[in-house]
C-alpha positions in Angstrom: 136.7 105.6 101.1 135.4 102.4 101.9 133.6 100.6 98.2 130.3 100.2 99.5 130.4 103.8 101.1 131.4 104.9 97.5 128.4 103.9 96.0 125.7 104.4 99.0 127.5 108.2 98.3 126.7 108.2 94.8 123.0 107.4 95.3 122.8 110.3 97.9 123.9 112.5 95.1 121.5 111.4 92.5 118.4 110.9 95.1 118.8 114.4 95.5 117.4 115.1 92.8 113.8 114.2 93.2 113.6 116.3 96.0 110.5 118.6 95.7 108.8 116.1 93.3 108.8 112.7 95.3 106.8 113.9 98.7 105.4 112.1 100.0 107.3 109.1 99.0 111.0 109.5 100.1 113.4 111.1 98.0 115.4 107.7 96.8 118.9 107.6 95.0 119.9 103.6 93.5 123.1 102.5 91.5 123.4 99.3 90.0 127.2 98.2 89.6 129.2 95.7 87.5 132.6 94.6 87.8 133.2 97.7 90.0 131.4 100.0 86.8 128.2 101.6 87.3 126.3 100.8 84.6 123.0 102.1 85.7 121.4 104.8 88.0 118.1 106.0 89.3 116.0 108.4 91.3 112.7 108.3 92.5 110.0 110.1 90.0 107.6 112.4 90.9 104.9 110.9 93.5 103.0 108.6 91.8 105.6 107.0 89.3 108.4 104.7 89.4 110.3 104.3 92.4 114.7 104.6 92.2 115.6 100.7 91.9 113.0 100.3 89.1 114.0 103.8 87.1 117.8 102.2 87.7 116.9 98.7 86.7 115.1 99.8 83.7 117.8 101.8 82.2 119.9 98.9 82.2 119.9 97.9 78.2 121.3 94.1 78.3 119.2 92.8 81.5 121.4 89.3 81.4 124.1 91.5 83.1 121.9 92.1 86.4 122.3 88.7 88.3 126.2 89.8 88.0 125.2 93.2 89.8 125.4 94.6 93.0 122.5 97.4 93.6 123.3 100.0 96.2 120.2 102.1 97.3 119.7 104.8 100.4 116.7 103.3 101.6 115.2 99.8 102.2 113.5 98.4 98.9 109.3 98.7 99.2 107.6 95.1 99.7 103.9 96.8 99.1 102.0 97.5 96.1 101.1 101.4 96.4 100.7 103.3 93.2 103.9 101.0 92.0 104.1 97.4 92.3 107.1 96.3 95.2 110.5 97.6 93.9 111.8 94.1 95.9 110.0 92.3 93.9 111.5 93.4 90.3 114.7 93.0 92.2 114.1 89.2 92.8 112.5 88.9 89.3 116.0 89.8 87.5 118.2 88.0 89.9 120.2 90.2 91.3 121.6 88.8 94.1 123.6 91.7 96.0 122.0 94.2 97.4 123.7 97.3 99.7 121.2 99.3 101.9 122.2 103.0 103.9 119.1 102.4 106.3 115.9 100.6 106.9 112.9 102.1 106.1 110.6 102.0 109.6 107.7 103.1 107.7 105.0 100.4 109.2 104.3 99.3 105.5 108.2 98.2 104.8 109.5 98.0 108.5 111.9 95.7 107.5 109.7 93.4 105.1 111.3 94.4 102.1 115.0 93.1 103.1 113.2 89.8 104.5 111.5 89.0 101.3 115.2 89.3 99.6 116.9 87.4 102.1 114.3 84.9 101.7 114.6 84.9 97.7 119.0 84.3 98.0 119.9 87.8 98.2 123.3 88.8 100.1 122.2 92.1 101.8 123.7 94.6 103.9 122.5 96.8 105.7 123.7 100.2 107.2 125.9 101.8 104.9 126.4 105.3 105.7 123.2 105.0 108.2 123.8 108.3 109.2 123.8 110.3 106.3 121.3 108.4 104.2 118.8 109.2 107.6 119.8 112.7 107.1 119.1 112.5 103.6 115.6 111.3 104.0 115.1 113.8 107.0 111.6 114.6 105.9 110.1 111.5 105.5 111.3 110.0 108.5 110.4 113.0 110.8 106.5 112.3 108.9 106.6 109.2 110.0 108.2 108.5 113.4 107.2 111.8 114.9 103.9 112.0 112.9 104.2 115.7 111.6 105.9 117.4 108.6 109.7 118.1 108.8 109.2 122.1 110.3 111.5 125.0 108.8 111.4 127.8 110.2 112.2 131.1 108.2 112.4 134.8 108.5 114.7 138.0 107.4 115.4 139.9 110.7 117.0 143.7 110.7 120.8 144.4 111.6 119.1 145.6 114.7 116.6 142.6 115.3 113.1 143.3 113.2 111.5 141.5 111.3 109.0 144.0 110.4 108.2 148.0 110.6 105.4 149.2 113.5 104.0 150.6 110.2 104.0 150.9 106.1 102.2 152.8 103.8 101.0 149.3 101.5 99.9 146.3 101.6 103.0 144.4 100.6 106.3 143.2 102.4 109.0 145.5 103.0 111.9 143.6 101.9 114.7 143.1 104.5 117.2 141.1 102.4 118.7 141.3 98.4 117.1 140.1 95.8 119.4 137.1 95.6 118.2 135.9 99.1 114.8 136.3 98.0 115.7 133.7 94.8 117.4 131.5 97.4 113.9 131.7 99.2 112.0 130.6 96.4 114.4 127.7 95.5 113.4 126.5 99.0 110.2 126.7 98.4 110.1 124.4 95.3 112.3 122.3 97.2 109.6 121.7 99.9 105.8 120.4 100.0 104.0 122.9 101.9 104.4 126.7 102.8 102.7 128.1 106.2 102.0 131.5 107.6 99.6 133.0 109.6 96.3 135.6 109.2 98.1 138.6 110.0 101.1 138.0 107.6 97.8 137.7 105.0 96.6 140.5 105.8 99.6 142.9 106.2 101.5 141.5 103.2 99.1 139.8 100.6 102.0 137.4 99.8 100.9 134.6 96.7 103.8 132.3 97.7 104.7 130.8 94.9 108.2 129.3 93.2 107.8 132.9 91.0 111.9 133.5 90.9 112.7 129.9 90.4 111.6 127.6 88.2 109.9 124.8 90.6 106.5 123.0 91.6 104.6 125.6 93.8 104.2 124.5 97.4 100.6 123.7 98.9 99.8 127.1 100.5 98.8 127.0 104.5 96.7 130.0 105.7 95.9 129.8 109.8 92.6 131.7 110.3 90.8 130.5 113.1 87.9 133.2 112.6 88.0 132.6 109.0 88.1 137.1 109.2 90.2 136.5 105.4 88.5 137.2 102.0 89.3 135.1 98.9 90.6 138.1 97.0 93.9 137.6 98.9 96.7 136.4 96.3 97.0 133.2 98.2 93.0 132.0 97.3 94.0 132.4 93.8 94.6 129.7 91.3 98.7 129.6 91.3 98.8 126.5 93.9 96.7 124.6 96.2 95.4 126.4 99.5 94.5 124.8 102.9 93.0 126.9 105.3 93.1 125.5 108.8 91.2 127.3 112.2 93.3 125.0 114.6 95.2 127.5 117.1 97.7 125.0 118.7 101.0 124.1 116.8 100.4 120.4 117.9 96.7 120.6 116.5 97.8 122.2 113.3 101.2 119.6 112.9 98.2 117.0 113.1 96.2 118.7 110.4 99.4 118.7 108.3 99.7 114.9 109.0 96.5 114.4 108.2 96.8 116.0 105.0 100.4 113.5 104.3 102.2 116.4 104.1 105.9 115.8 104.6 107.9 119.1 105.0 106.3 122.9 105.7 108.3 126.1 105.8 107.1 128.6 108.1 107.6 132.1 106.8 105.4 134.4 109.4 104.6 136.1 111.2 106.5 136.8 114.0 103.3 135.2 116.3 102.8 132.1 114.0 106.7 131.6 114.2 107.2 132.0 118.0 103.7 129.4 118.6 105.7 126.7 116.8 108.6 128.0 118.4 107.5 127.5 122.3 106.0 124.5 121.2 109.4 122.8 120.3 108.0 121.6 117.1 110.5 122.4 114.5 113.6 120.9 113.2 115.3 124.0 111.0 115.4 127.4 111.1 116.9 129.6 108.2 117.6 133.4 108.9 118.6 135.8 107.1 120.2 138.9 108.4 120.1 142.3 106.7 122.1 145.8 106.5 118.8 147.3 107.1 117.7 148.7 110.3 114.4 149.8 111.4 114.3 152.5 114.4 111.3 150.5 115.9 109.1 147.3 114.8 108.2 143.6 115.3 110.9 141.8 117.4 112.2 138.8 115.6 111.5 135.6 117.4 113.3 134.1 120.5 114.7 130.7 120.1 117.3 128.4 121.3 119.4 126.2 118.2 122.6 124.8 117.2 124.3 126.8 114.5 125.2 124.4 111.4 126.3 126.9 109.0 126.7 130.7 108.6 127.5 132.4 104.8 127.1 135.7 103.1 124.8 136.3 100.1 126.3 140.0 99.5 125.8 141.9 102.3 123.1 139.6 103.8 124.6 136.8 106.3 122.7 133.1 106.3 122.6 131.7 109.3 121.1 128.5 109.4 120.1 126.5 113.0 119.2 122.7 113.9 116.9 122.2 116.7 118.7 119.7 119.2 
């Protein structure tokens, strides 16, 4: 492995580990090295704090050391004040004069201004360094931003025999399809994601409260669709645990704008069957996450009908993963 690919590699690592924290700011992962030694590393804070390259630059103790450095970061240094001052600028301020870039940042603010003001200061930078997997990395904030609409998952567990649901059940609460170690896997993903979305009938059949309840995690803004606004706040997803938005929109493309409008980066879509399939024929999603169960159901609600690449296929127990890109 090339050196600089080394390093852009490492910051993928670490920017992981803001994700579910940063959105909507960008999920960033910066090293700062020294005679080939890393003597420093950051990742961006939760939204609203400090950005990678300053978390990393701050952490280095003797500051004399950084105009000796080279700092590698996945994505373009911010030239804007926000809620942070310009992470280029605290670059200039402490000399450091090598800086190693995976991709730009085409985010109208940045767009290219950040690497210009550090050419213009003396800084040697490069750009494109593992371009590919650092715009894979920051999947959801680039899908916000070029396409204007949160990155979509999609996500159901479907029957051995192709339901997602009975015709019927006796209460008012989900029949559960997969193990309980899927359903933790589930909850991971939502912490890991900004918004959760279903529809009225999914409400009303299952009284879900959505929440990161089996893993420890921020609870994702709750999306109800009711375009007759038919639900009552006594549901489990009015209540206090997270944040509810309740849109009446009935297109996917009207709702995806609602979401934008609400800088929301990334939304699961969990149900139902109708709210899935909308999005669906639509064509606006980018994942879709299925789990498949030993359980069968003599009759019930079809699981939806899509067309994706397969990117990976595992077994939780008995349950099979099978998880699909939208080309």
């Amino acid at each position: 492995m090339k050196i600089h690919e080394k390093y852009i590699s490492r910051c993928i690592e670490i920017g992981k580990n803001g994700l579910g924290s940063t959105a909507p700011n960008p999920m960033v992962g910066c090293v700062i090295v020294h005679n080939f030694k890393i003597i420093a590393e950051g990742f961006t804070s939760p939204y609203g704090s400090s950005h990678a390259e300053v978390n990393a630059i701050n952490s280095v103790k003797d500051k004399s050391l950084l105009k000796d450095t080279t700092l590698y970061v996945t994505l373009e240094p911010c030239s804007h004040f926000g809620k942070t001052p310009p992470c280029s600028d605290l670059i200039i301020k402490y000399g450091i004069q090598n800086v190693v870039i995976g991709c730009m940042d085409d985010n109208e603010k940045v767009a290219g201004k950040g690497i210009s003001k550090l050419k213009a200061a003396g800084c040697n930078v490069k750009v494109g360094v593992l371009e590919k997997e650092c715009k894979e990395h920051h999947k959801r904030f680039f899908t916000f931003h070029n396409k204007k609409r949160p990155y979509i998952i999609l996500k159901w567990a479907e029957t051995a025999n192709g339901f997602i649901a009975p015709v019927s059940k006796s209460e008012q609460k989900p029949v559960w399809i997969t193990n309980p170690f899927s359903r933790i896997l589930v909850h991971k993903w939502r912490a890991d994601e900004q918004a959760i979305l279903i529809g009225t009938n999914t409400v009303l059949e299952d009284n879900p409260s959505l929440t990161t309840r089996d893993w420890k995690g921020i609870n994702p803004i709750r999306i109800v669709l009711d375009k007759n606004e038919i639900l009552s706040k006594d549901f489990k997803v009015f209540d206090t645990k997270a944040e509810t938005l309740l849109i009446k929109k009935t297109s996917a493309e009207a709702i995806c704008t609602k979401l934008f409008e609400a800088n929301i980066n990334s939304v699961i879509i969990e149900g139902g069957a109708k709210t899935l399939q909308l999005f669906i024929d639509a064509n606006l999603w980018d994942e879709a996450r299925i789990f498949i169960g030993e359980t069968t159901f003599k009759e019930g609600v079809k699981a939806p009908i899509f067309v994706g690449q397969l990117m990976s296929e595992e077994k939780i127990i008995a349950d099979t993963l099978k998880i699909y890109v939208n080309n």
